[in-house]
C-alpha positions in Angstrom: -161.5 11.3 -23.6 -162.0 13.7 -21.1 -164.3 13.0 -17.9 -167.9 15.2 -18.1 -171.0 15.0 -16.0 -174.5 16.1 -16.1 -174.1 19.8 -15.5 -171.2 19.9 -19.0 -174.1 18.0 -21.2 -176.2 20.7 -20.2 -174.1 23.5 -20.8 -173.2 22.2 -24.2 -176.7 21.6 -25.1 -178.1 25.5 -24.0 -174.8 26.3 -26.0 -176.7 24.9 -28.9 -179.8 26.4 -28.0 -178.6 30.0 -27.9 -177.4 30.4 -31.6 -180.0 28.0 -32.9 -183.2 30.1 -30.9 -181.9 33.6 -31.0 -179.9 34.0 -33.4 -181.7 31.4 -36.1 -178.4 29.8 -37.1 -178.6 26.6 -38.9 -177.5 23.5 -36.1 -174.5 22.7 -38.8 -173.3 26.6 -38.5 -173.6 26.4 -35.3 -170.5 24.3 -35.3 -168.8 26.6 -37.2 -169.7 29.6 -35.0 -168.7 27.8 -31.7 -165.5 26.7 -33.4 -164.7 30.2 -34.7 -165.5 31.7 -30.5 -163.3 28.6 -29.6 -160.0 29.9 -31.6 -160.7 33.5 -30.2 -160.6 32.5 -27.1 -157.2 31.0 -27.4 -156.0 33.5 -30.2 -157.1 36.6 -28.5 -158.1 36.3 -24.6 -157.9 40.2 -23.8 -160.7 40.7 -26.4 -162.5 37.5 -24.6 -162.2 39.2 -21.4 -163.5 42.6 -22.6 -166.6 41.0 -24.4 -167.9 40.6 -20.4 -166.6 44.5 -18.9 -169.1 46.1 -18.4 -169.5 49.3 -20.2 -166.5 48.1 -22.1 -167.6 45.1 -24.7 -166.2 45.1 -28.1 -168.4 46.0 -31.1 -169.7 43.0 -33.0 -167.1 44.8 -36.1 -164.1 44.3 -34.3 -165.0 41.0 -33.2 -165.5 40.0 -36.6 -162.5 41.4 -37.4 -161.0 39.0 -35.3 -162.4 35.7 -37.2 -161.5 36.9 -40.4 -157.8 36.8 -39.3 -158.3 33.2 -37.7 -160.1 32.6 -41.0 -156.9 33.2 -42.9 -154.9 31.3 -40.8 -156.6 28.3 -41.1 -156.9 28.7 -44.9 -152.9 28.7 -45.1 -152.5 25.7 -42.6 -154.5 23.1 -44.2 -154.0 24.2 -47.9 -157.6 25.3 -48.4 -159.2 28.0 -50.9 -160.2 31.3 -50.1 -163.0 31.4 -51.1 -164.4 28.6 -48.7 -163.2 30.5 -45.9 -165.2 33.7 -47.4 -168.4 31.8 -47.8 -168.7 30.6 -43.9 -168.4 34.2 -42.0 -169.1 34.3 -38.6 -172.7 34.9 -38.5 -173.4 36.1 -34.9 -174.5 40.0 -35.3 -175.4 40.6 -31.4 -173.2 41.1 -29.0 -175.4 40.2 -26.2 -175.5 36.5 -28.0 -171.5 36.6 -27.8 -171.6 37.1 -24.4 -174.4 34.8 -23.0 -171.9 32.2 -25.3 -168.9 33.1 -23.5 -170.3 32.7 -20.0 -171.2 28.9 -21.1 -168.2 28.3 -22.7 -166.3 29.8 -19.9 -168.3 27.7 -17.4 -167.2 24.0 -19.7 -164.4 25.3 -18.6 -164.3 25.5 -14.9 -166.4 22.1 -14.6 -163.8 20.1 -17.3 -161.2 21.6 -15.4 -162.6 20.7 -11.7 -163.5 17.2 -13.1 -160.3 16.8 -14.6 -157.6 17.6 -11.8 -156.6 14.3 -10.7 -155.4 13.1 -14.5 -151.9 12.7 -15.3 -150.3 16.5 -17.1 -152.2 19.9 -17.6 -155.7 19.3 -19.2 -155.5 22.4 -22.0 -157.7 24.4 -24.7 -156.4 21.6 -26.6 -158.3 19.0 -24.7 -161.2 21.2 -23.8 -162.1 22.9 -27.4 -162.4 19.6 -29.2 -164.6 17.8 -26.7 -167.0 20.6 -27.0 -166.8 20.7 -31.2 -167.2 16.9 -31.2 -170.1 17.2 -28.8 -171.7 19.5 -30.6 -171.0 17.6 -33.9 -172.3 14.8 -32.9 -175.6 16.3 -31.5 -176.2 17.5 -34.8 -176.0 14.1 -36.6 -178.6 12.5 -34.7 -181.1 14.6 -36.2 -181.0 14.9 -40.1 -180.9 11.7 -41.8 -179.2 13.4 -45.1 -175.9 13.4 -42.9 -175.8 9.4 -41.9 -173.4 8.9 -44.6 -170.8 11.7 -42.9 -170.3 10.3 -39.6 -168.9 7.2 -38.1 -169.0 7.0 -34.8 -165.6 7.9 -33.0 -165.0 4.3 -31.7 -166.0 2.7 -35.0 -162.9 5.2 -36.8 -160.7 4.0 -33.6 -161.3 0.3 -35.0 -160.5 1.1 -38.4 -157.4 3.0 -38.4 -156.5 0.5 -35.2 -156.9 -2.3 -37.9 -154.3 -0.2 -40.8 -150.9 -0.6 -40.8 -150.0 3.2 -40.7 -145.9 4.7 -40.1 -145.1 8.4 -38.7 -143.9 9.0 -42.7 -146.8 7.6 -44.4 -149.2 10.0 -46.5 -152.7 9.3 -45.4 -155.6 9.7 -47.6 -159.5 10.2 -47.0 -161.0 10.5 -50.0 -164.8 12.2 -48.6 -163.3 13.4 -45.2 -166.6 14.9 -43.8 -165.5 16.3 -40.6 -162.1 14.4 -41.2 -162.8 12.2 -38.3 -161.0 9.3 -39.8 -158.4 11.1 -40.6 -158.3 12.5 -36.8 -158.3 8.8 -35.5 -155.2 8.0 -37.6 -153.3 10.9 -36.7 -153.8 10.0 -33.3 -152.8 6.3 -33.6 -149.3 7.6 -34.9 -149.0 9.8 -32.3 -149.8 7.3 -29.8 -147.0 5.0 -31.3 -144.8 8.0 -31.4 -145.3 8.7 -27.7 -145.2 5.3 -26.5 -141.1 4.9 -26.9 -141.0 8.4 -24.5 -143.6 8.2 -21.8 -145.5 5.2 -21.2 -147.2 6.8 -17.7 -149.1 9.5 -20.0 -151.2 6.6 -22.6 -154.4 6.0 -21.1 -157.0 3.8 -21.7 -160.7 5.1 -23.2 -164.4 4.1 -22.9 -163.9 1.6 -25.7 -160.8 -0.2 -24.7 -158.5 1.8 -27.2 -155.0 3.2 -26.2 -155.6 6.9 -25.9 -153.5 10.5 -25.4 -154.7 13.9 -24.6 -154.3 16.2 -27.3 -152.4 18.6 -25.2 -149.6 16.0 -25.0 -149.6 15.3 -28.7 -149.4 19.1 -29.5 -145.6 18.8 -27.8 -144.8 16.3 -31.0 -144.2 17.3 -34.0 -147.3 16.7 -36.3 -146.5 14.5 -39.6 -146.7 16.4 -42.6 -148.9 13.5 -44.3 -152.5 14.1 -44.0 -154.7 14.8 -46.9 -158.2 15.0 -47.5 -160.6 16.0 -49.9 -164.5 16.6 -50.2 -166.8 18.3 -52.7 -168.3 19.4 -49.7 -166.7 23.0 -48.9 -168.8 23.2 -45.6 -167.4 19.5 -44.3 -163.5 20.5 -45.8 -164.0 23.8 -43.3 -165.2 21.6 -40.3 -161.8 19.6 -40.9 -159.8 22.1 -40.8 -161.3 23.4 -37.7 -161.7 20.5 -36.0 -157.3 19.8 -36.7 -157.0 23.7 -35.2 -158.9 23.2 -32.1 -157.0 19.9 -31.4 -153.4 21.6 -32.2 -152.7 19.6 -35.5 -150.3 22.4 -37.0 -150.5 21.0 -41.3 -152.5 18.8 -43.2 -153.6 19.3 -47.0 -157.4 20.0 -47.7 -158.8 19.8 -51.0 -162.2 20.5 -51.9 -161.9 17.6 -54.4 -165.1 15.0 -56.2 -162.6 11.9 -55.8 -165.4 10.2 -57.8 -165.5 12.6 -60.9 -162.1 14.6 -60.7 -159.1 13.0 -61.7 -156.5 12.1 -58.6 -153.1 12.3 -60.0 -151.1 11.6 -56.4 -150.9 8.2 -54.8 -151.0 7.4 -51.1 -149.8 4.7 -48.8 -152.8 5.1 -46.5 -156.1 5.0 -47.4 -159.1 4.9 -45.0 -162.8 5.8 -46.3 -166.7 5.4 -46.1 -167.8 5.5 -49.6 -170.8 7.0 -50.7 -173.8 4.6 -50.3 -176.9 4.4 -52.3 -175.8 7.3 -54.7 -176.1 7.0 -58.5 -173.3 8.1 -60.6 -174.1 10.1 -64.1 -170.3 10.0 -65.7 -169.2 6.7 -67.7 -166.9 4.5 -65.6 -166.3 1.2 -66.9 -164.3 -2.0 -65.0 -163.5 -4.6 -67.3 -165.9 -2.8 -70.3 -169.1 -3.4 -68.1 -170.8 0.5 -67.5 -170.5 1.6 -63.9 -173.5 4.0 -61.7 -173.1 3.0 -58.4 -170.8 5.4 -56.9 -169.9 3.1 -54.2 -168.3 0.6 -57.1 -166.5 3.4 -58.7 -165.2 4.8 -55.3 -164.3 1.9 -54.4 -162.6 1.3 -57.7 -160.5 4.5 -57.9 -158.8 3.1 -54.2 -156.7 0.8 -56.0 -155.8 3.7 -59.0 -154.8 5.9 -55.9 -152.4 3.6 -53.6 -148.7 3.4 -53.8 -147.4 0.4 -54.7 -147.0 -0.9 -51.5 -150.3 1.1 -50.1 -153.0 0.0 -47.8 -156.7 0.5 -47.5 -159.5 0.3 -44.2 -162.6 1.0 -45.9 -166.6 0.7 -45.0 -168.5 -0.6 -47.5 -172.6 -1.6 -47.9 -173.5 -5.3 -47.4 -174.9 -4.7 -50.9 -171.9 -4.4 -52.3 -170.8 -7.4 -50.8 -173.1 -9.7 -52.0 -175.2 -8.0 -54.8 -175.2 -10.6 -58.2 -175.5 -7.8 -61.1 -172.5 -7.5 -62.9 -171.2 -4.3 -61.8 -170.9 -5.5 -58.4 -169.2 -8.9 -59.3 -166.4 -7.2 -61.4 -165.8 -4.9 -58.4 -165.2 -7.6 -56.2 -163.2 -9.6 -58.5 -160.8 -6.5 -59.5 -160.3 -6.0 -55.6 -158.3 -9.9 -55.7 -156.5 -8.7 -59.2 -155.5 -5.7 -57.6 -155.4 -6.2 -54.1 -154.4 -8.5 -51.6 -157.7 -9.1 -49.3 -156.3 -9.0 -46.4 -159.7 -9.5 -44.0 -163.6 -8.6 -44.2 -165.2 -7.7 -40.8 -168.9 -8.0 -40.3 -170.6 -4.5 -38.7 -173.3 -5.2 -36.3 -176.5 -3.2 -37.9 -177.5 0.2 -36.4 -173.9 1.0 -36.1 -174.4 4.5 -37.9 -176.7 7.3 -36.6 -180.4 7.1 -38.1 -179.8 4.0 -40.1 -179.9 0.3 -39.4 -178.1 -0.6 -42.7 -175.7 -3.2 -41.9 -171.9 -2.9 -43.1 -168.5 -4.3 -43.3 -164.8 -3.1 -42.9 -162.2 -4.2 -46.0 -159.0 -4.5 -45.5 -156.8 -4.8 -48.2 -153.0 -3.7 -49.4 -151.6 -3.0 -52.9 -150.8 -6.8 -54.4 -149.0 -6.1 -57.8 -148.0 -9.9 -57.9 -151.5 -10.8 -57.9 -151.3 -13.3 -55.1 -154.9 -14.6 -53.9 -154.1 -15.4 -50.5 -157.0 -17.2 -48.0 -159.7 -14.4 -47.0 -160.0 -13.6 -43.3 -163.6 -13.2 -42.2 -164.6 -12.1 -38.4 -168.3 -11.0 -37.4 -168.4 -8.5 -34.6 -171.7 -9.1 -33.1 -171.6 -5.8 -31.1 -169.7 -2.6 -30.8 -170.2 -2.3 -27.0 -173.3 -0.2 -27.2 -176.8 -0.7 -27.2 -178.7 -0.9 -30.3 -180.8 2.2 -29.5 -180.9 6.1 -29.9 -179.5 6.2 -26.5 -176.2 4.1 -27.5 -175.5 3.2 -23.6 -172.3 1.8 -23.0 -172.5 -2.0 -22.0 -169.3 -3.4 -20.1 -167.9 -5.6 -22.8 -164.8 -4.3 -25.0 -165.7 -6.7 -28.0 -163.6 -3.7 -30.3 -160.2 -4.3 -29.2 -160.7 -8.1 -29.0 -161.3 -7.6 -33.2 -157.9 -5.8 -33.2 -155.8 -8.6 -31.6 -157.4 -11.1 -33.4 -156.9 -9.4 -37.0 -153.1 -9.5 -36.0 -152.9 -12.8 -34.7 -155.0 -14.1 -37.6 -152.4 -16.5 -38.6 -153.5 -19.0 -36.1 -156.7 -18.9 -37.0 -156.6 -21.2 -40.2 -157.5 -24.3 -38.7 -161.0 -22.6 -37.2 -164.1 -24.3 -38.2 -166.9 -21.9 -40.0 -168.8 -22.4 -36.9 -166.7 -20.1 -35.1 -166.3 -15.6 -34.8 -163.3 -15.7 -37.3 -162.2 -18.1 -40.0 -160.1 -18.1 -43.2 -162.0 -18.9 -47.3 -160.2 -19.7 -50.1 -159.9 -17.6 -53.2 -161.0 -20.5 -55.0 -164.3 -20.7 -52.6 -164.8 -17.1 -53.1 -164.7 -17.6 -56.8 -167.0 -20.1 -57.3 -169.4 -17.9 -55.2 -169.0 -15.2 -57.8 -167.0 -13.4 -55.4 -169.5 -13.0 -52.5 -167.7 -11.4 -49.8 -170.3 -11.2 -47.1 -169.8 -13.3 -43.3 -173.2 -14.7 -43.9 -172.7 -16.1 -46.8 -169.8 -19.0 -45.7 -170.6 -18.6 -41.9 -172.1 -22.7 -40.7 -174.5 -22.9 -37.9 -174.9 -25.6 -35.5 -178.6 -26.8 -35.7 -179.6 -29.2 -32.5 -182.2 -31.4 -32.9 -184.8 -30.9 -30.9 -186.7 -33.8 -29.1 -190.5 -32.8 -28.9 -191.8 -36.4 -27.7 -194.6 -38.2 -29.3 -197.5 -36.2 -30.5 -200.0 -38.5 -29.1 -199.0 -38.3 -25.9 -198.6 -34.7 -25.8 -202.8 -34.2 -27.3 -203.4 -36.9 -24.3 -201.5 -34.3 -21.7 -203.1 -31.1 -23.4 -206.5 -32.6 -22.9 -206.3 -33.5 -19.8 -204.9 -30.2 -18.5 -208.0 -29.1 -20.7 -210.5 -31.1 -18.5 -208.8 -29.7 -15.2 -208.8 -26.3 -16.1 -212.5 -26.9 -17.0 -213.1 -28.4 -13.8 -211.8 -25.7 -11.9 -214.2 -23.0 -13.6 -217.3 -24.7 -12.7 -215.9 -24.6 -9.2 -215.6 -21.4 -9.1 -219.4 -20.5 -10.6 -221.0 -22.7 -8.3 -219.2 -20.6 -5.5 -220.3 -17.2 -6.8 -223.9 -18.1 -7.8 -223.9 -19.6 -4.3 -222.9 -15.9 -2.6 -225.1 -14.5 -5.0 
């Protein structure tokens, strides 16, 4: 991550506040817009040099002009349709506007720059252009609560595709992408791994405790062919796709796919995903002849239809769907050990997502066509290393990558008693439980018993402290009535 102070906050916030004041363009446009000014900038820098000569600035046309052709490009790099590209145009009409955005954005620059001269390499528009669209993002999800469901905070997406087993040749699935965030924390695992054999000096270490690589030093890899995404969404499938440009990832395939209703024909080795929670489904889907609506079930259910045969899976899912009783749920949860190998379930502090407390838990599973039910792997993370607020401060603990070496190490881990973070279930315990999968529900406490004394000696010490304090008060009114 790159370093910012008080003075970049700012100057990403009035960036904000110019489109969404004087130019009325909704906040999630406003990513859009930025993002399209962002590629100009790198596509075209005479015309982002004129648009400030005085005398001299480009008409709003020819700007235009402009973004259509970056447009285009980004429709033929990450596979998408046309006509999403036509429906988002660039929606600034003022050229003033244009300009007040290009002094800010310029200025990011400078200050990024200055803070960032004593890192290791060149920082880059690379490095620069997706700091500001995930700032910008992110500002925008703290506000409606009818996004919560399409972002997961960046160091929460770290942790899961940290916790997958992912290879360089791989094809990597997100079956809602949103902004393809996940995907973008995958991608940069493998290019992490990929850099480490060249250049260890150059691997840093972020706010979170995570390995981490500017993206101007990934753009000098190749980028794997192997990311895919899909979203009914055609406003979240163009955010992807801008959000790979700005950070220099050169293919990925974007399809503006309903993974729940459309049929998937392709299989993937990799699959990481948030399913839907809380959403109905009208279309029949049956498991085992019992009637499906929740769409997290039938997400959930279509994983293990999608993976190769020797695929993995990272996925969120609702403590609901952990431990609900109704039917639906239960032959979920009992398909995922006919189908799956359970590899580990990971207990999500609450308030973990922005504008909701709902608590949560990561699955990690792999494609078991043997049908081996192996011992279940439970862990509780009881914080993420921020404060349960709005404000999200960062405390000094690194609780995330402690989750990471302890999934690997796991193995020696099977003689911990439930009374500790992490411990292994049978299948066979699970199964009695009608195939609860939730920490809380095989986690043992330690009660102490607490010695309160007899209770007749304590009324004895309460009334006499009774009497004193009594005493003391008509002390005290014979003293005033005496001044008086």
């Amino acid at each position: 991550m790159l370093p910012k102070n008080n003075l970049i906050i700012k100057l990403t916030d009035r960036l904000f506040n110019v489109l969404n004041e004087k130019s009325g363009i909704e906040s999630i446009h406003i990513v859009i817009q930025i993002a399209y000014l962002l590629l100009l900038k790198r596509e075209n820098p005479n015309l982002w040099k004129q648009i400030k000569q005085q005398g001299h600035s480009p008409a709003i046309d020819e700007i235009r002009e402009q973004i259509v052709h970056i447009q285009q490009q980004t429709a033929d790099s990450y596979n998408l349709p046309r006509y999403i590209i036509q429906d988002f145009e660039f929606k600034i009409n003022r050229i003033e506007i244009v300009s007040e955005c290009v002094d800010i954005i310029n200025s990011i620059y400078k200050e990024t720059e200055n803070l960032g001269s004593s890192l290791n390499g060149t920082i880059t528009y690379y490095d620069i252009d997706s700091a500001i669209f995930d700032d910008l993002y992110e500002k925008i999800m703290k506000k409606p609560e009818k996004f919560q469901n399409l972002y997961i905070p960046r160091h929460i997406r770290y942790l899961m595709a940290s916790l997958t087993q992912i290879n360089y040749s791989d094809r990597i699935y997100d079956p809602m992408c949103g902004n393809g965030g996940l995907l973008l924390s995958v991608y940069e695992r493998i290019m992490i791994k990929e850099y480490e054999s060249q250049n260890q000096d150059v691997i840093d270490t972020d706010n979170d405790g995570f390995s981490t690589l500017r993206y101007s030093l990934m753009a000098n890899l190749p980028s794997p062919d192997t990311l895919n995404g899909s979203d009914p969404n055609p406003q979240q499938l163009l955010l992807s796709a801008l959000s790979f440009q700005l950070r220099g990832i050169k293919k990925a395939n974007l399809q503006p796919n309903n993974f729940i209703q459309d049929n998937i024909s392709e299989h993937f080795d990799v699959i990481i995903a948030n399913p839907p929670f809380g959403q109905k489904f009208n279309k029949p889907h049956q498991i085992n002849e019992v009637v499906i609506k929740n769409a997290e079930i039938v997400f959930i259910d279509k994983i293990a239809d999608t993976l190769s045969p020797t695929g993995r899976a990272t996925i969120i899912v609702s403590e609901g769907f952990l431990s609900n009783t109704n039917s639906q749920h239960m032959q979920c949860r009992k398909k995922l050990f006919t189908q799956y190998r359970l590899e580990g379930v990971i207990s999500l502090p609450s308030g973990i997502f922005l504008n909701t407390q709902a608590k949560s838990s990561i699955l990690i599973l792999s494609k078991d066509e043997h049908n081996n039910r192996p011992d279940v792997w439970f862990y509780e993370l009881q914080n993420d290393g921020y404060t349960n607020d709005r404000a999200k401060r960062r405390t000094k603990e690194f609780p995330l990558p402690e989750v990471v070496k302890a999934f690997r190490e796991r193995q020696y881990n099977s003689q911990n008693k439930r009374t500790e973070t992490c411990f292994f279930v049978s299948f066979e315990e699970i199964q009695r439980n009608d195939y609860n999968l939730s920490y809380s529900r095989y986690k043992q406490f330690n009660y102490e018993r607490q010695d309160h004394g007899d209770v007749c000696e304590m009324m004895q010490e309460i009334i006499h402290n009774e009497r004193d304090i009594q005493n003391i008060l008509n002390e005290l009114e014979s003293t005033f009535i005496w001044k008086k």
